[in-house]
VMD Tcl script that draws the C-alpha trace (Angstrom):
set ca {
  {-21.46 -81.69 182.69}
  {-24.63 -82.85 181.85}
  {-25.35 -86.03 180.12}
  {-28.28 -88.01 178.43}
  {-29.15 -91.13 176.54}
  {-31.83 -91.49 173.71}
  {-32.85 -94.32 171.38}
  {-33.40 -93.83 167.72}
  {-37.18 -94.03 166.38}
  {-37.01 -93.34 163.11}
  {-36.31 -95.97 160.50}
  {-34.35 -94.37 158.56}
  {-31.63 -93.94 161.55}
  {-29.56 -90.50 162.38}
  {-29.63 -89.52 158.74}
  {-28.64 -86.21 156.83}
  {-32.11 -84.24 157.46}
  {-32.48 -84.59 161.36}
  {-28.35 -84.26 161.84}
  {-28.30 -80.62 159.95}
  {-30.82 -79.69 162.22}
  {-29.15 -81.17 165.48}
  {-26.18 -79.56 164.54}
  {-27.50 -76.18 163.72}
  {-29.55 -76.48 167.43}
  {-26.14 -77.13 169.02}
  {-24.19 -74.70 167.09}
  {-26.16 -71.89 168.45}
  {-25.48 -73.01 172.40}
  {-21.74 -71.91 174.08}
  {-21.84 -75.39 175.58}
  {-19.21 -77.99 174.03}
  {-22.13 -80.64 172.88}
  {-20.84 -83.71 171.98}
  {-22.64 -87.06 170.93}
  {-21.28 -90.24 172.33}
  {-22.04 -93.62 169.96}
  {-20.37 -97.16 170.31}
  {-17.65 -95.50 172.19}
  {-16.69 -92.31 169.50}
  {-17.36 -89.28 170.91}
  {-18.25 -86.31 168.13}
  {-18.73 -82.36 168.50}
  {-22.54 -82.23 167.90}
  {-21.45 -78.97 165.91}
  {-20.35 -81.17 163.36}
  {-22.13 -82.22 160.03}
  {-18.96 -84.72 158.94}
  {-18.72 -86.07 162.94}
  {-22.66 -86.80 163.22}
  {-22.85 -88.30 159.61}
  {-19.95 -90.27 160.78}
  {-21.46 -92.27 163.29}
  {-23.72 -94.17 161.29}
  {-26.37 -94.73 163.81}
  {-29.24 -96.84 162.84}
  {-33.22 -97.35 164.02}
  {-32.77 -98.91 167.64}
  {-29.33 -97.57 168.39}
  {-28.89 -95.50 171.75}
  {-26.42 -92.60 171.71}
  {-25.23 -90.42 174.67}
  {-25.58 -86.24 174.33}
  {-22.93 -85.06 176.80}
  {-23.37 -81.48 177.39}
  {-20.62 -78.97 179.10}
  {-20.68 -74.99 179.60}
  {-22.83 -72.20 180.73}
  {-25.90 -73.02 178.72}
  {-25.30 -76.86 179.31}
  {-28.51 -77.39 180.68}
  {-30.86 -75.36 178.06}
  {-28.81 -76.53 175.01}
  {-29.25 -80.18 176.19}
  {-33.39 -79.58 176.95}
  {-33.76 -77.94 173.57}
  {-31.79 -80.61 171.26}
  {-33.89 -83.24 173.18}
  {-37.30 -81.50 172.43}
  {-35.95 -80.86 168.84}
  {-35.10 -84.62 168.11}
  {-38.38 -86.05 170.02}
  {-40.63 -83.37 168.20}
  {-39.09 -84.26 164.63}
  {-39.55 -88.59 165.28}
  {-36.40 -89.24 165.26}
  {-35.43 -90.41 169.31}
  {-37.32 -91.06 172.22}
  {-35.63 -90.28 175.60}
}
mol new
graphics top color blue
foreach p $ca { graphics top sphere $p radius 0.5 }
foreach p [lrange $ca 0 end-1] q [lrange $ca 1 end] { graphics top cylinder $p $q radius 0.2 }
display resetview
């Protein structure tokens, strides 16, 4: 298992744009992706579970990544997120 922590950039927090992207990035890995956020853990293949968390400009959140593509699945949804403004790592 492969985990990683990133801070929010963008001021307008984990919100519905970025999230359908990050989940549609996960979706297509095998992994089990999950993000980890003021201790609730969410499938990162989930629309409802990301929305959920609510996380704002400044908040960290944990990816936890497990499964044969682990590594490349956690790589890509970091490069996605950076690229996009919305974390730095």
């Amino acid at each position: 298992m492969l985990t990683k922590e990133f801070t929010i950039i963008d001021p307008n927090g984990l919100h519905a744009r970025p999230a359908t992207h990050a989940v549609k990035v996960a979706a297509s890995y095998k992994a089990d992706i999950r993000l980890e956020f003021n201790g609730r853990k969410v499938d990162m293949k989930s629309i409802l579970g990301v929305m959920s968390l609510g996380a704002k400009m400044g908040d960290k959140f944990s990816v936890h990544a497990d499964g044969e593509d682990e590594q490349e699945g956690l790589e890509f949804i970091e490069e996605t997120l950076i690229k996009e403004g919305i974390i730095k790592a």
